[in-house]
C-alpha positions as CSV (number, residue, x, y, z in Angstrom):
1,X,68.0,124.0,173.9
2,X,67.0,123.9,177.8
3,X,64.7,121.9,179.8
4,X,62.0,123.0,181.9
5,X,61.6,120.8,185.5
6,X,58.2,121.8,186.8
7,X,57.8,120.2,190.2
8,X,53.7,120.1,191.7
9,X,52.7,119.4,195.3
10,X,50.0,116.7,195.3
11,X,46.9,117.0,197.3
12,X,46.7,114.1,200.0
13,X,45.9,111.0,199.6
14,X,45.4,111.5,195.8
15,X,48.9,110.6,194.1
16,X,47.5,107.4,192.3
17,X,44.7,109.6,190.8
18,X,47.2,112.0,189.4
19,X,49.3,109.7,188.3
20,X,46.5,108.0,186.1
21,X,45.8,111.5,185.2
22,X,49.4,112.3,183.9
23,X,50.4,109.1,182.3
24,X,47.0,108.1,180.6
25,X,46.0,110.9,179.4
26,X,48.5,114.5,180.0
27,X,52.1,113.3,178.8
28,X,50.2,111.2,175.5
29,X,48.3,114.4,174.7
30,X,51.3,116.8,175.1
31,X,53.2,114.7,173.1
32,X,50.5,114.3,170.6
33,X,51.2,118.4,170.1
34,X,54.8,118.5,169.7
35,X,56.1,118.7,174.1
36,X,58.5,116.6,174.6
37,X,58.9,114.8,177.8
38,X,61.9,113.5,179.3
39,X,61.2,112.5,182.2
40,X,58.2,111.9,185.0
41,X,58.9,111.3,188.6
42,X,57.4,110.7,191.8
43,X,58.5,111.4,195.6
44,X,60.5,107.9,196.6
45,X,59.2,108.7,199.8
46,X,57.0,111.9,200.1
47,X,53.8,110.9,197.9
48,X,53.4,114.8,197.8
49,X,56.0,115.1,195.2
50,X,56.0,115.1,191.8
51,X,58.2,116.0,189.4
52,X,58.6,116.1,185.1
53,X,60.8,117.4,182.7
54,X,60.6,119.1,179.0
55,X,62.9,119.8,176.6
56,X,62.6,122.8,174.0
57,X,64.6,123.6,171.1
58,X,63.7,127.8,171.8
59,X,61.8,130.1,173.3
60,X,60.0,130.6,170.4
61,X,59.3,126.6,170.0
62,X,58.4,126.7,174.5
63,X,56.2,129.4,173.2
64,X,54.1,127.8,170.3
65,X,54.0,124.0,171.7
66,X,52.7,126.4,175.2
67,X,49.7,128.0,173.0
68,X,48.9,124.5,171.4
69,X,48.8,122.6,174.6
70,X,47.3,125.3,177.0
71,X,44.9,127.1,174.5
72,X,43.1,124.5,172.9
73,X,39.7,123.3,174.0
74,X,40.7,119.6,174.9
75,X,43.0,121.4,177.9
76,X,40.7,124.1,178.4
77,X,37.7,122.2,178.4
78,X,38.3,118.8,179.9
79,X,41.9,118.6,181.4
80,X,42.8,121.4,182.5
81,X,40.0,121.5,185.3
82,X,40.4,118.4,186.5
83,X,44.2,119.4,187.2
84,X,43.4,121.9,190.2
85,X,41.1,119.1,191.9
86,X,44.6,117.0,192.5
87,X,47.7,119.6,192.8
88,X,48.2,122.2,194.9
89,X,48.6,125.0,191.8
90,X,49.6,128.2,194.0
91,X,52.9,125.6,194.6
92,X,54.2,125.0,191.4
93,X,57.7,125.4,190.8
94,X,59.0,125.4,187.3
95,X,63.0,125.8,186.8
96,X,64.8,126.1,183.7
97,X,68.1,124.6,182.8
98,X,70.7,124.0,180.3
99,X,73.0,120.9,180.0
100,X,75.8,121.5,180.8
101,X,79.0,120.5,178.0
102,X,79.5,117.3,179.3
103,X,75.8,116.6,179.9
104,X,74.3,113.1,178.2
105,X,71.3,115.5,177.9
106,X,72.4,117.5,175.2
């Protein structure tokens, strides 16, 4: 298992918009496929940042839950463009971890 912490840099002046975006309509159609999401986060101070967190089981499973989410038409067609009107995408930063042994988050 690992998680995957992808971190965006949100255009100015237009955190409440993607906020509304991502918790009315991204995270309840990702986990409508399969993603699961452990956590959503905003800058406590910088309302640039934001920050959210899956959890895969593999590769292979990052891999299919990826091609149901980013190839189907809802993302391609009505999401997914509305994304690049609110993030900065060339400043995306996605890290993968593992818990560690004595991590809650196994």
């Amino acid at each position: 298992m690992f998680y995957e912490i992808r971190q965006y840099l949100i255009l100015p002046g237009k955190m409440e918009e993607w906020l509304q975006l991502m918790e009315q309509e991204i995270i309840p159609f990702q986990v409508g496929c399969g993603m699961v999401i452990t956590g959503s986060f905003r800058g406590e101070a910088d309302d640039s940042v934001y920050v959210w967190m899956r959890r895969f089981e593999s590769e292979a499973d990052r891999e299919r839950l990826y091609a149901k989410v980013y190839e189907s038409e809802t993302w391609k067609n009505d999401i997914g463009p509305r994304v690049g009107e609110l993030i900065d995408r060339d400043a995306i930063q996605v890290t993968r971890v593992v818990p560690t042994q004595l991590s809650v988050a196994q």
